[in-house]
C-alpha positions in Angstrom: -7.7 12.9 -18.7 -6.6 9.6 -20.5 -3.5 9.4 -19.0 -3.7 9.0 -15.3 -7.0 7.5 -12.9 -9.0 10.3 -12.5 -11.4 10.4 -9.6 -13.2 14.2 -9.5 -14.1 13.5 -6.1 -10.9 12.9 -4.4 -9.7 16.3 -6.7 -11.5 18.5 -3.8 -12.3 20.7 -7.1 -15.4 22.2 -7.4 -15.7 22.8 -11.1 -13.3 20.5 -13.2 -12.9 21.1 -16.8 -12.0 18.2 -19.7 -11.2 20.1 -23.1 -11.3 17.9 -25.8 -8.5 19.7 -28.1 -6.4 17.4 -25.6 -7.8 14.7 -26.4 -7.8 14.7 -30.1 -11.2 16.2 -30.3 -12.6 19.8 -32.2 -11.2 22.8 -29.8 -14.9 23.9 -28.4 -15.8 20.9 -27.6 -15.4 20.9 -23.8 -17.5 19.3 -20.4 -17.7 20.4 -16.7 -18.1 19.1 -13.8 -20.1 20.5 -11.4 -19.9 19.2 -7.5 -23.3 18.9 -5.8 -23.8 21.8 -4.1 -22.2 24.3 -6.0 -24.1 26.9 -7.7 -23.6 28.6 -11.1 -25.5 31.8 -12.4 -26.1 31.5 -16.6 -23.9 34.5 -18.0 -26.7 34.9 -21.0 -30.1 34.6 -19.5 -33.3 32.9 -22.2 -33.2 29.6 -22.7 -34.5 26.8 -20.9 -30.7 24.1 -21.7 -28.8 22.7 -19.4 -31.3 23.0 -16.8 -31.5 27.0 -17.5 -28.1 27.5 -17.5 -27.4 28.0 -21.8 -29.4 30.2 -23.4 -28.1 28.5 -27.1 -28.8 25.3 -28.7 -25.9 22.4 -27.8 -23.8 21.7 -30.9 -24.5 17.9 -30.9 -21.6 17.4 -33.3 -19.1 18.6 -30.4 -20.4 16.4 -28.1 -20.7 13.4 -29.9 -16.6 14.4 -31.1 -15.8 14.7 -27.4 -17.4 11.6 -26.4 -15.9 9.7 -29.6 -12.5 11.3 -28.4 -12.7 10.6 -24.7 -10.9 7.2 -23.5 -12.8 3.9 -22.3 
């Protein structure tokens, strides 16, 4: 990501990954993809994140690293 165009769709992938210790960001710090219609089962069941899907509390500070990292 970053170096080429990348369109998910045209991937045919159903779950692409972007890590952000690529990209200059903190290792952890990571997003999916998910394409519509695919469906994923949380591996720890309890909270109500990510539409029920995490059952910890987002590290904000990852997310705002990956998104600071990510190109424009």
């Amino acid at each position: 990501m970053g170096k080429v165009p990348l369109d998910v769709r045209s991937l045919g992938a159903d779950l692409p990954t972007v890590v952000g210790h690529k990209m200059r960001a903190p290792k952890g710090a990571a997003a999916l993809y998910v394409r519509e219609g695919v469906r994923l089962e949380p591996v720890v069941h309890g909270g109500g994140q990510e539409r029920g899907l995490r059952a910890e509390t987002e590290n904000v500070a990852l997310a705002v690293a990956l998104g600071t990292a990510a190109p424009r």
